[in-house]
C-alpha positions as CSV (number, residue, x, y, z in Angstrom):
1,X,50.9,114.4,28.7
2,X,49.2,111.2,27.5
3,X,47.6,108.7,30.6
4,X,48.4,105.4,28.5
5,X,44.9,104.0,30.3
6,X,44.5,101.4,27.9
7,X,46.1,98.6,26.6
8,X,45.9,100.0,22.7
9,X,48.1,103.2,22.6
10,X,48.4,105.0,19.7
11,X,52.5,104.8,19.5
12,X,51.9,100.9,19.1
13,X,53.2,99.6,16.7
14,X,50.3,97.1,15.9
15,X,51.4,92.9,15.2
16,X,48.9,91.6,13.1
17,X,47.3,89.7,16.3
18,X,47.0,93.0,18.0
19,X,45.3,94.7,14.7
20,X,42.6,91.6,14.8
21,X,42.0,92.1,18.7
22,X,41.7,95.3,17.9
23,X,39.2,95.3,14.8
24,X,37.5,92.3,17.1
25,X,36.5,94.4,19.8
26,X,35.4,97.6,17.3
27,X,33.2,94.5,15.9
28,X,31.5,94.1,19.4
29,X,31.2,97.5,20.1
30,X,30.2,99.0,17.1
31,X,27.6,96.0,16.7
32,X,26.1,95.8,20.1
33,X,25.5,99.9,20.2
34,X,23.8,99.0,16.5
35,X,21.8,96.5,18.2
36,X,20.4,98.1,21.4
37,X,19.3,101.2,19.2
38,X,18.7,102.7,15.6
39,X,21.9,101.5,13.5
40,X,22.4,105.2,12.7
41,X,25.2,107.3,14.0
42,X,23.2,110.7,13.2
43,X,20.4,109.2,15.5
44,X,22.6,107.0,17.6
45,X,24.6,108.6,20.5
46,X,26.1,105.3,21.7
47,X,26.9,104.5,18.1
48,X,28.2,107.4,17.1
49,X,30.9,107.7,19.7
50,X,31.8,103.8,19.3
51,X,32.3,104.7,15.6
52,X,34.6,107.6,16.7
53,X,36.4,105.5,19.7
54,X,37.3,103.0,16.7
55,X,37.7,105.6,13.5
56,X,42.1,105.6,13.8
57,X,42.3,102.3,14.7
58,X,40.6,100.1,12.2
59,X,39.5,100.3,8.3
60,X,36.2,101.8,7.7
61,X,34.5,97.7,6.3
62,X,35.3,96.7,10.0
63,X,32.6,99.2,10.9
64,X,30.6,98.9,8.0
65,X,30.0,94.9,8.9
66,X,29.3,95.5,12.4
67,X,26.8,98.2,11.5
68,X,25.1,95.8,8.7
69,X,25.0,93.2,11.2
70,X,22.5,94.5,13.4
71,X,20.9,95.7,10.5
72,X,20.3,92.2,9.4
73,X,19.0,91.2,12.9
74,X,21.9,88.8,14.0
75,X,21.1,87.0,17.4
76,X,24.7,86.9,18.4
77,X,24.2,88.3,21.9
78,X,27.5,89.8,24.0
79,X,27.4,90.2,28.0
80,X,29.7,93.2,29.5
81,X,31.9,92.4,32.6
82,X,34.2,94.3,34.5
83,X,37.4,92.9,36.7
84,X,39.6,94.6,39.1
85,X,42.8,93.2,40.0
86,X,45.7,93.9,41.7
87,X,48.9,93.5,38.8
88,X,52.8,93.2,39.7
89,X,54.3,95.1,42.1
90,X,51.0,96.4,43.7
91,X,49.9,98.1,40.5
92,X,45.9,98.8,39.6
93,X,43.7,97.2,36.9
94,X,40.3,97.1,35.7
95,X,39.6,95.2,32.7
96,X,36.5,95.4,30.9
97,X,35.0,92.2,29.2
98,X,32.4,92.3,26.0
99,X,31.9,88.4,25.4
100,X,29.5,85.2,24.8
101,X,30.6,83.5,27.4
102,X,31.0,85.2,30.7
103,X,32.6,82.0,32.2
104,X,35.6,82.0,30.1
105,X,36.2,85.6,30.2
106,X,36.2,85.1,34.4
107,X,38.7,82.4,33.7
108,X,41.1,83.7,30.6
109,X,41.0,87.5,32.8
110,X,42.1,85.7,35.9
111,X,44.4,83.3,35.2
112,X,46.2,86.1,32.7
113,X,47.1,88.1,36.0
114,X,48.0,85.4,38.2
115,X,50.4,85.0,35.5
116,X,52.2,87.7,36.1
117,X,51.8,87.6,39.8
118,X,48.2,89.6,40.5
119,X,45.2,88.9,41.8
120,X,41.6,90.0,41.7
121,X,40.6,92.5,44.2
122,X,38.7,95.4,44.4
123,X,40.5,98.9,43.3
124,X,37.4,100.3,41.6
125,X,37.9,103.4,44.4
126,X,41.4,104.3,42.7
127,X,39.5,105.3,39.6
128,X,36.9,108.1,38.2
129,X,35.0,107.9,34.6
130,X,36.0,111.4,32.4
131,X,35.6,112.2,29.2
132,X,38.9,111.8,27.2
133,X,40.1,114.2,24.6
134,X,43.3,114.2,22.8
135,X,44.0,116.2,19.6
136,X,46.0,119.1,17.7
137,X,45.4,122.7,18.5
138,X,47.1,125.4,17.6
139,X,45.8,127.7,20.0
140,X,46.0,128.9,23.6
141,X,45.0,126.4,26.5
142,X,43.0,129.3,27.9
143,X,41.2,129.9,25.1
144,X,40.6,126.1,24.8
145,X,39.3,126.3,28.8
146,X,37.5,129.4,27.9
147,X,35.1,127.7,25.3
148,X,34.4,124.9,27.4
149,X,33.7,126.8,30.5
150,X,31.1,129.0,28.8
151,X,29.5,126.3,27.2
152,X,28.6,125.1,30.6
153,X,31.1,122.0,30.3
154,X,32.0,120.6,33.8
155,X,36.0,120.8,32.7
156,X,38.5,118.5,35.1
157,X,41.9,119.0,33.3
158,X,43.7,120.6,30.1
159,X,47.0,120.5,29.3
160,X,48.9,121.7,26.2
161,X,52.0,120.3,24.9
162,X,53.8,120.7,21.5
163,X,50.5,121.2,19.6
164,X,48.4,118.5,21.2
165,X,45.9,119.0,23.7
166,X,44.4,116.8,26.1
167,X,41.3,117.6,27.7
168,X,39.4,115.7,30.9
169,X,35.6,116.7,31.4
170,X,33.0,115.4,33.5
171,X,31.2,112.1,31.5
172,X,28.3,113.6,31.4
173,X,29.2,116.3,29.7
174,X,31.2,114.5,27.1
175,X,29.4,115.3,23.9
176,X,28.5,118.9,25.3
177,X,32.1,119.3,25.0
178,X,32.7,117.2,22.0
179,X,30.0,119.6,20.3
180,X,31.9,122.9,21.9
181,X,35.5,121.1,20.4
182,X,33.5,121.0,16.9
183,X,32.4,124.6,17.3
184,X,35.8,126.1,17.6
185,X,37.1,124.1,14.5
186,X,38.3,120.5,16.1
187,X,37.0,117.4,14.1
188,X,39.9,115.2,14.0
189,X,40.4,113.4,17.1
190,X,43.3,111.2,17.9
191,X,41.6,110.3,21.4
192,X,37.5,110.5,21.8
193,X,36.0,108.7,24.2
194,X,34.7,108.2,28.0
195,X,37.3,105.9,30.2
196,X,38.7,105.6,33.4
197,X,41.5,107.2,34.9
198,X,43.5,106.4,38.0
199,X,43.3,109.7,40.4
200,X,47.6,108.6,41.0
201,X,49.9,106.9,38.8
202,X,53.0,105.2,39.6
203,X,56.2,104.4,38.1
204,X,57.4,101.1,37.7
205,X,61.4,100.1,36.2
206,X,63.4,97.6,35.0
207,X,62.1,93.8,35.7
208,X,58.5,95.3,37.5
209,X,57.7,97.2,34.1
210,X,58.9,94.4,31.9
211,X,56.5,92.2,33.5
212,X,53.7,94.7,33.8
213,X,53.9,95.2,29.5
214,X,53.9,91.6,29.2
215,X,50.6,91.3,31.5
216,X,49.6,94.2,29.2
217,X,50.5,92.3,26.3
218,X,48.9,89.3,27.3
219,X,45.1,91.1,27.9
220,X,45.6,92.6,24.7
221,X,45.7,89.5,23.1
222,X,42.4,87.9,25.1
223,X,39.8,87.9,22.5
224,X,37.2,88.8,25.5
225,X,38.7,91.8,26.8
226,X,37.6,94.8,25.5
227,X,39.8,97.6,27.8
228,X,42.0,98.2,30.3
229,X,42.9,100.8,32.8
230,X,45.7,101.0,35.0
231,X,47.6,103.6,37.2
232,X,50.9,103.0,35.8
233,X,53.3,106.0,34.2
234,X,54.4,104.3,30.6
């Protein structure tokens, strides 16, 4: 239960450097999906789920700003990059970039896994995109499957464990399903969004998973990264 896909789980206990990271990157987000279209959630598909990605993890002004932001047509333009890597001990990366400078982000991304024994290569193969839903339910996972399969949702994997569901649907069909969740009485998500997910995991130990946190760690802390997905077990 639970993929850990990205670098901010929900068991973290945030530092204050990782809680600006992470309110920096909501900031980007939130903003840029502002910018490209109405700065309306109601109107604003893109927006809507960026607001919803970010709700748990950062105080309600954080969005506000970004939102007012475009409203007040700010220039400040951010380019999106991806970056697949090979980490420590043959693990699987790719790191998405949201930044205003695409050459330091090439530069701050690669010498971060070097670091800590990597390299950039390609590994893009190892993932898919899905929809990614994690919440409470106090129900039946087939009754859960059963409401997404007749709402024509495209489902790739439920599970059910101690009162939290997770559920994995094809992208496309994410706020088909996201509507269907509503229907059925789910509005409080603790995971809503559409990611990556390795098709196999591995498991590292002792010094191989101390230094795969610590690369971890160290992307999380890279003002130009804005995710991360691995294949590693935490």
């Amino acid at each position: 239960m639970g993929r850990h896909f990205e670098v901010r789980a929900a068991a973290m206990a945030a530092t204050a450097k990782q809680k600006s990271a992470i309110y920096m990157r909501a900031s980007k987000e939130i903003y840029m999906a502002a910018k490209k279209g109405v700065p309306d959630p109601n109107s604003n598909l893109a927006l809507r789920s960026a607001i919803d990605k970010y709700r748990k993890s950062c105080p309600r002004d954080v969005i506000d700003r970004a939102i007012k932001k475009a409203q007040g047509g700010d220039a400040t333009s951010y380019i999106e990059g991806t970056y697949e890597a090979f980490g420590p001990a043959g693990t699987l990366l790719i790191i998405d970039t949201l930044t205003d400078n695409s050459n330091r982000a090439l530069v701050s991304v690669r010498t971060i896994i070097t670091r800590k024994g990597g390299h950039l290569g390609s590994v893009g193969y190892n993932f898919e995109n899905a929809g990614l839903f994690d919440f409470k339910y106090d129900g039946s996972e087939e009754s859960l499957e059963e409401a997404l399969v007749l709402g024509d949702v495209d489902v790739k994997e439920i599970s059910l464990e101690d009162g939290v569901a997770e559920v994995v649907v094809n992208p496309s069909d994410f706020e088909k399903a996201k509507g269907i969740l509503n229907e059925i009485g789910v509005s409080d998500f603790e995971v809503s969004q559409i990611t990556k997910i390795a098709n196999e995991t591995v498991t590292l130990e002792g010094e191989e998973l101390t230094k795969f946190k610590e690369l971890l760690a160290l992307l999380d802390e890279c003002e130009d990264v804005q995710a991360v997905y691995h294949n590693v077990d935490l």
